[in-house]
C-alpha positions as CSV (number, residue, x, y, z in Angstrom):
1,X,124.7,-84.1,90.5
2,X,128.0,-81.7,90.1
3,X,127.8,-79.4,93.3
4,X,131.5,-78.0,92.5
5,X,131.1,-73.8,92.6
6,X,131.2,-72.2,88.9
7,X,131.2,-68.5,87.7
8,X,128.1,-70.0,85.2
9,X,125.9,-71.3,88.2
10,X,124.7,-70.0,91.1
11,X,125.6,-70.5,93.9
12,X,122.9,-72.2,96.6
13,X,123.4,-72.9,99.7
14,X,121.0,-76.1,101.1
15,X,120.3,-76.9,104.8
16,X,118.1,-80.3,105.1
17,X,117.0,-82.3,108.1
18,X,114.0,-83.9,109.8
19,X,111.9,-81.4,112.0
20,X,113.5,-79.9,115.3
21,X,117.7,-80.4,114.3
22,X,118.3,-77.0,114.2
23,X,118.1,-76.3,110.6
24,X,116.7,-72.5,110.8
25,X,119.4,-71.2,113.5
26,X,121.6,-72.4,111.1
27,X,120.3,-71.0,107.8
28,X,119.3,-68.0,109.7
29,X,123.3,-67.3,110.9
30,X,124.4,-68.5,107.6
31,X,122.2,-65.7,106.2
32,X,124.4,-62.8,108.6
33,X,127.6,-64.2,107.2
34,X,126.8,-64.6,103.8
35,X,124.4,-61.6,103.1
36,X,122.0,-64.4,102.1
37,X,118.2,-65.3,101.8
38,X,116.8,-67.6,103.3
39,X,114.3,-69.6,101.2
40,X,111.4,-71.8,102.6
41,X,111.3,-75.8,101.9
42,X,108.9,-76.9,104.4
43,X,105.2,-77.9,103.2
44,X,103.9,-76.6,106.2
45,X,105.7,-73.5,106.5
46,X,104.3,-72.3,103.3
47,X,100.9,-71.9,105.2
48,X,100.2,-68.1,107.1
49,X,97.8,-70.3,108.8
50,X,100.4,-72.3,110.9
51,X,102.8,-70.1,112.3
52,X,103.2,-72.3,115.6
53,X,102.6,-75.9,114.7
54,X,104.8,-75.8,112.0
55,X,107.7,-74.1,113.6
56,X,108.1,-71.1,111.4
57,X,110.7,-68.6,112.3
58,X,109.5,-66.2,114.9
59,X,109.7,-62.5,114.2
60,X,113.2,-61.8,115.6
61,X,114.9,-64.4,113.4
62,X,112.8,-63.1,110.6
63,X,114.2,-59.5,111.6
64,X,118.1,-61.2,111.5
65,X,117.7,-61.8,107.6
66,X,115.6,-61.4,104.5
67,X,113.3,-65.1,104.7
68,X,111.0,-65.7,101.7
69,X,108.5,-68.6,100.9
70,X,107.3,-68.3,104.9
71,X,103.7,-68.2,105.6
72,X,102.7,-66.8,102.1
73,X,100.0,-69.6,101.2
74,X,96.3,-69.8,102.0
75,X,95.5,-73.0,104.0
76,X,92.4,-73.5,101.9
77,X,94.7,-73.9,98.9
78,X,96.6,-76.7,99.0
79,X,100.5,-76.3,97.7
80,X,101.8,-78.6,95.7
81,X,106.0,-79.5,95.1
82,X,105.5,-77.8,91.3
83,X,103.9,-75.1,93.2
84,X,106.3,-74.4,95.4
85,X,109.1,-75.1,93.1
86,X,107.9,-72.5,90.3
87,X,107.7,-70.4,93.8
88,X,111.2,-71.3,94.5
89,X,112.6,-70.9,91.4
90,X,111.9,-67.2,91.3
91,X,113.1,-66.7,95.1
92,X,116.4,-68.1,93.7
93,X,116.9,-65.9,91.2
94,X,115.7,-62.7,92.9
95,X,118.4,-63.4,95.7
96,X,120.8,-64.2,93.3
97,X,120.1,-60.7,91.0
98,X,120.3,-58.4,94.5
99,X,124.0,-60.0,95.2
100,X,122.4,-62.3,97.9
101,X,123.3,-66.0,98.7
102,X,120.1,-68.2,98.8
103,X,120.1,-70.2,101.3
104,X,117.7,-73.0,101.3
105,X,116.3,-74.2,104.4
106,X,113.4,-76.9,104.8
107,X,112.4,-81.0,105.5
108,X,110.2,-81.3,102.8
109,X,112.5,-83.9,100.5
110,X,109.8,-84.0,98.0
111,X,109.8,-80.4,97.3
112,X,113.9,-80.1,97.0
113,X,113.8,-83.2,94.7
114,X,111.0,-81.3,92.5
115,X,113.3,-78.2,92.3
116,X,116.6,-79.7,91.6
117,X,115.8,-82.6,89.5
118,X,112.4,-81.7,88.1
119,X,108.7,-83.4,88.3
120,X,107.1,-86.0,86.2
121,X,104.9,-84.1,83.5
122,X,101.7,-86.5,84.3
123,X,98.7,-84.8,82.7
124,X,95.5,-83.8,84.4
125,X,93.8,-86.9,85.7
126,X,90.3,-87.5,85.0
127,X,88.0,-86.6,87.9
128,X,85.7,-89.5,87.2
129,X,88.8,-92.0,88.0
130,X,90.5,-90.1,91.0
131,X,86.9,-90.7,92.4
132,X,86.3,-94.5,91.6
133,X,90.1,-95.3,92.5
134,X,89.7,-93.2,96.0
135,X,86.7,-95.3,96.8
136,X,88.3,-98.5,96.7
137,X,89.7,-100.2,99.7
138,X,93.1,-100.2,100.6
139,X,93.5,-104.1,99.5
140,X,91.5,-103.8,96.3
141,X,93.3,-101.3,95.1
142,X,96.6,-102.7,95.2
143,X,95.1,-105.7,93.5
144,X,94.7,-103.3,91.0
145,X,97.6,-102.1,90.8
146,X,99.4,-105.2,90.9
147,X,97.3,-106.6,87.5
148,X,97.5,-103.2,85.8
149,X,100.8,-102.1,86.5
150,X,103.3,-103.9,87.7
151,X,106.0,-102.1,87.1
152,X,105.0,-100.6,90.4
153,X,104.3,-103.5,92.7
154,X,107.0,-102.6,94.3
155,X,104.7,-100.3,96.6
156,X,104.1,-101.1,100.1
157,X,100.8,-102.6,100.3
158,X,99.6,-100.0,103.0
159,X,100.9,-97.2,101.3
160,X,97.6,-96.2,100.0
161,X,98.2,-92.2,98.5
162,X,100.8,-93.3,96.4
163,X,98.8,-96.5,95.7
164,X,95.9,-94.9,94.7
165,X,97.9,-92.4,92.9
166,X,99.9,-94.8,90.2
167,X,96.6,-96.4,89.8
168,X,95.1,-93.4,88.5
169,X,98.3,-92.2,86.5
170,X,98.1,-95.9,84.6
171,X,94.4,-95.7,84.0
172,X,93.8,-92.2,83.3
173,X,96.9,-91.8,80.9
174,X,97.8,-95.7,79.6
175,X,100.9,-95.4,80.9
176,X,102.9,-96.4,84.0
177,X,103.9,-94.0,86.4
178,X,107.9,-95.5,86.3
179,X,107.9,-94.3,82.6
180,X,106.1,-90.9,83.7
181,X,109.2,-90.4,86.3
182,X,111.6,-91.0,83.7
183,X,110.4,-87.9,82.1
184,X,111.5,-85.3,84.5
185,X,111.5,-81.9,83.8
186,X,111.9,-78.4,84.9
187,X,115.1,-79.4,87.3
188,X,117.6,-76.3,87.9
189,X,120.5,-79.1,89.2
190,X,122.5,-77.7,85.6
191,X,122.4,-74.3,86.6
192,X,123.3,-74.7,90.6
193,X,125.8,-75.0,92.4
194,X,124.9,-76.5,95.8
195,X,126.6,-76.3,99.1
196,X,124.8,-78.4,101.4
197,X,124.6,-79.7,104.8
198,X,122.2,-82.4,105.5
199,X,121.5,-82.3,109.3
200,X,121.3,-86.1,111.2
201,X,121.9,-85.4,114.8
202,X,122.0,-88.2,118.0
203,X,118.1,-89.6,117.7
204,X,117.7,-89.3,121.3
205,X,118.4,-86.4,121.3
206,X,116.1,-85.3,118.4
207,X,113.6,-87.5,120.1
208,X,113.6,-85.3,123.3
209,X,113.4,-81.6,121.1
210,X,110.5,-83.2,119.4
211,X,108.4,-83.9,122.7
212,X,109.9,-80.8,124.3
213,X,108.6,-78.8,120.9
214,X,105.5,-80.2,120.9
215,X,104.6,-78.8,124.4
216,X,106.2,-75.0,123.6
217,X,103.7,-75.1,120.4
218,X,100.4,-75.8,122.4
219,X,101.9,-73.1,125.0
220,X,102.6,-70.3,121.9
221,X,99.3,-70.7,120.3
222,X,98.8,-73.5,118.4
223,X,95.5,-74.2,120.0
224,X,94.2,-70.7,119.1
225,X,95.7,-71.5,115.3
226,X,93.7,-75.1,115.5
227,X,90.8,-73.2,116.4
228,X,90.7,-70.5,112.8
229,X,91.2,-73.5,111.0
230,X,88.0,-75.2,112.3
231,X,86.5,-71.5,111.9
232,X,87.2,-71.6,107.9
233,X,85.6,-75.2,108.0
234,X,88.1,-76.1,105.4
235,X,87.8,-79.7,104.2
236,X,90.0,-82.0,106.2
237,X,91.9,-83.9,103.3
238,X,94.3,-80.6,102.8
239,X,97.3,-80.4,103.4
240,X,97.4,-77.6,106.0
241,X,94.4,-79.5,107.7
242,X,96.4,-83.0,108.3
243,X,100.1,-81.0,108.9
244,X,101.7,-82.3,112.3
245,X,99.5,-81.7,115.6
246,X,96.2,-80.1,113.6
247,X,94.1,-83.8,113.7
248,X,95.4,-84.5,117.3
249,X,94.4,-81.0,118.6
250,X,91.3,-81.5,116.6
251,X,90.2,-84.4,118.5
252,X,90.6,-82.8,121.5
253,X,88.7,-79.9,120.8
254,X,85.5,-81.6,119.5
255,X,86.3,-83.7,122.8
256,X,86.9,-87.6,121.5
257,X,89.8,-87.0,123.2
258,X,91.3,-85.9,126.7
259,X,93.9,-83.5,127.1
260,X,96.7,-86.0,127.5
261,X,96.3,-88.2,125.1
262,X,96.0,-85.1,122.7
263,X,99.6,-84.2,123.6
264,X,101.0,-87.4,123.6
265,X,99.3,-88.5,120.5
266,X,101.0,-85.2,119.3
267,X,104.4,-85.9,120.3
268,X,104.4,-88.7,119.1
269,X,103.2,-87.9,115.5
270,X,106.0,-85.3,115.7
271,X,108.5,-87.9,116.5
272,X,107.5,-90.5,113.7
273,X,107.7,-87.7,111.2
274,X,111.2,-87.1,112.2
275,X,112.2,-90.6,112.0
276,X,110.8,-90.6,108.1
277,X,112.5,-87.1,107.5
278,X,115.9,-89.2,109.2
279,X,115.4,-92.0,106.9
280,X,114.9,-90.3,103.8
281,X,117.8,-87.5,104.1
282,X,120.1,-90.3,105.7
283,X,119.5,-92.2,102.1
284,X,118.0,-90.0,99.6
285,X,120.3,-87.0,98.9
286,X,123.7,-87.3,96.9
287,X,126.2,-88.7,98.7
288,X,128.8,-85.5,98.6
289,X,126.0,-83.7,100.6
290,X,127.6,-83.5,103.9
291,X,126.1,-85.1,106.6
292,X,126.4,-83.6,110.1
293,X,125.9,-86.2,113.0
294,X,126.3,-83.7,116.0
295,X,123.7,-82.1,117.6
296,X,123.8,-78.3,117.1
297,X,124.9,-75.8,120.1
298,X,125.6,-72.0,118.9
299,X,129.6,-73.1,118.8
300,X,128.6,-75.8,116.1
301,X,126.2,-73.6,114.3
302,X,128.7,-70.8,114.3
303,X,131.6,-73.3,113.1
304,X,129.2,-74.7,110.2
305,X,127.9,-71.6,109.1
306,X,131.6,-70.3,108.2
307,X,132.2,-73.8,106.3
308,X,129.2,-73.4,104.7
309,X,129.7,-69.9,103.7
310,X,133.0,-70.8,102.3
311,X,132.0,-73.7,100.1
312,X,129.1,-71.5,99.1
313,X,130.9,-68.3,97.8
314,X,134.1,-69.5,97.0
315,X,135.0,-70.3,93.6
């Protein structure tokens, strides 16, 4: 992907990390230099329902600079990368028509991989054999998989969502999902031009912000937030209803569990998440995606943000 600056593209600034780096100080003082936007690209942030337990920005970083994407999804609607994308797409432009500098901010690697380089156009599945394929076990399935498609064997066996979801692809359309994913469209990488900051900080450090975070949530409200959801009785398989922390605080309310497992199992559900956000932006992105490896203090943020603004808006 060609992230040089060009009167013909816009100019986007990305900010990417695992949860708890620092990534919405940054966007947010990004956004004061730059007269910028700053543009949602967390799955859970999209929810109104999850203010606390998925971090969003409180209501004096909000007040620092235009955010958009934030909290402006039901929970009892799930959001999918298209969605969010088509969503995203628009936020881009708007910012970009008003003289404004988006500025996307988020951990969600599906969803910036969707908007950049486009999704697979799969076709509607058949209900019938979403239903049969979900009821399988984990073992048989990837039996299945394994004699009808091969081509993506390469599936960990106990991954069972993505599993279950080339299985249905290959049976419900004849073809493999591989060849689907070759497809790709509805990218706007041609019409970018991305300056971007992938954040990686020390893990111990991460480690402790995530345990630390955890904690501040369940002492800001995310109990209270646990408890509308359970109100709405929405089915448990969405997303909003399996984001970090909800199944843990779940537990403990309909009391299988005690207090501290609760937060511990928490923490460390927080933690793991982290480690697969670390992987995936450590490996994922393009390689001239700068990676920062420091943790953030306000002297580092300040320091990146001027960079950032720079690669951004110069030409």
């Amino acid at each position: 992907m060609n992230t040089s600056n060009s009167p013909s593209k816009i100019p986007v600034a990305l900010i990417a990390g695992p949860t708890a780096s620092g990534k919405s100080a940054l966007a947010v003082r990004l956004a004061e230099l730059s007269n910028g936007v700053v543009i949602n690209a967390d799955a859970s942030q999209v929810y109104a329902d999850l203010r606390v337990l998925s971090a969003r920005p409180d209501a004096a970083d909000e007040a620092r600079a235009p955010h958009r994407l934030f909290g402006y999804r039901d929970a009892a609607v799930a959001c999918s990368a298209a969605d969010w994308a088509a969503d995203a797409r628009a936020a881009i432009d708007e910012a970009a028509s008003e003289g404004r500098l988006p500025i996307l901010v988020g951990g969600t690697g599906l969803y910036l991989r969707t908007l950049l380089f486009g999704i697979a156009p799969v076709p509607d599945i058949d209900l019938n054999i979403r239903a049969d394929i979900r009821s399988l076990p984990a073992a048989e399935a990837y039996a299945a998989l394994l004699r009808e498609d091969p081509a993506m064997g390469h599936l960990h066996p106990h991954d069972s969502s993505r599993i279950a979801r080339a299985l249905e692809v290959v049976r419900s359309t004849g073809a493999s999902l591989s060849e689907w994913q070759r497809r790709l469209e509805g990218g706007i990488a041609d019409r970018v031009a991305i300056a971007a900051r992938i954040l990686l900080p020390p893990r111990d450090w991460l480690r402790d912000r995530c345990d630390r975070r955890f904690e501040a949530m369940l002492e800001q409200g995310a109990l209270q937030e646990v408890e509308g959801l359970l109100a709405r009785r929405l089915p448990p398989d969405l997303p909003a209803m399996r984001a970090i922390g909800v199944p843990e605080i779940v537990d403990w309310l309909e009391g299988r569990i005690d207090r501290e497992t609760m937060v511990a199992r928490g923490q460390a559900a927080t933690r793991q998440y982290a480690k697969r956000q670390y992987t995936w932006f450590r490996h994922q992105p393009p390689a001239e995606w700068h990676r920062v490896d420091a943790q953030l203090d306000n002297v580092a943020i300040e320091q990146i943000a001027i960079k950032l603004q720079s690669e951004a808006l110069t030409p």
